[in-house]
N, C-alpha and C positions, 0 to 999 in steps of 0.2 A: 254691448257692455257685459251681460252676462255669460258669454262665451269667454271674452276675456278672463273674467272672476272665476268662471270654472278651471279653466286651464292651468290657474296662477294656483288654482286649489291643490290643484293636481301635482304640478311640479313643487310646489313649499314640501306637501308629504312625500312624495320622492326623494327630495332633499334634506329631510327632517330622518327618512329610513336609513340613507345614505349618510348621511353624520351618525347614527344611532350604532351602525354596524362599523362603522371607523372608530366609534372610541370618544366622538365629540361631542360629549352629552350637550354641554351648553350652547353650540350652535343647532342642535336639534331641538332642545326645547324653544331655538328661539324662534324655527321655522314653524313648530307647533303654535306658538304663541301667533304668528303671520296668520296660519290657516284659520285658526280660531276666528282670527279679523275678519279674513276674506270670506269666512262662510255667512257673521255676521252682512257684512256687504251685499252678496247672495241677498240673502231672508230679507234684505232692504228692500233688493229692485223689485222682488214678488210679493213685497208689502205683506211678509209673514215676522214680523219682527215680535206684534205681538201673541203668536201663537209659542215660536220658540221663548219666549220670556214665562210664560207660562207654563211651559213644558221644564224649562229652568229651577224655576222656582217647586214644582212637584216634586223635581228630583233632588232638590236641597232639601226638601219636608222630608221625602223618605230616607235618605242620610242622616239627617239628625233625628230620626227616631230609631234608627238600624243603630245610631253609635248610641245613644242614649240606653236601647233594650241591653248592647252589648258589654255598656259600664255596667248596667244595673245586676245582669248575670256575673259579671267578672264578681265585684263587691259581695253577691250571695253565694259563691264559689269560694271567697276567702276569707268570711264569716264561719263556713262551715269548715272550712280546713282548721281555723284559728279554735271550734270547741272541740276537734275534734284532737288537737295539740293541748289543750287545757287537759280532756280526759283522759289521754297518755299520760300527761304528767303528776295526776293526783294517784293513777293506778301504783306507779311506781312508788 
């Protein structure tokens, strides 16, 4: 069974490269969308589901503290643009 799953892993992203470099976004993401399954199914039969869930979940944690750090810069980047447009326009 997990040769099977393997194979099928294989060919979905073959097929997914192949729509990708023809132009067919949406059947490549849908073969992306397959593999995703079929890896889940993988990590089934070797009863690692819950290691990937937790590797999952890490890398949502560092995602939303990477977009969080990255609004939080953006906002003090245009804070200081916005006083330093205030002190332009009192110079004048």
């Amino acid at each position: 069974m997990e040769v099977v799953l393997v194979i099928s892993m294989f060919v979905c992203t073959a097929l997914a490269l192949n729509f990708l470099v023809n132009g067919k976004h949406k059947l490549s993401g849908t073969f992306e969308v397959i593999n995703l399954c079929l890896i889940v199914a993988t990590a089934y039969q070797f009863k690692l589901v819950d290691t990937i869930i937790w590797v999952l979940i890490v890398l949502a944690l560092i995602i939303l503290v990477l977009l969080f750090l990255n609004k939080k810069r953006k906002d003090k980047k245009m804070q200081s643009e916005l006083i330093e447009a205030r002190i332009v326009d009192k110079g004048e």
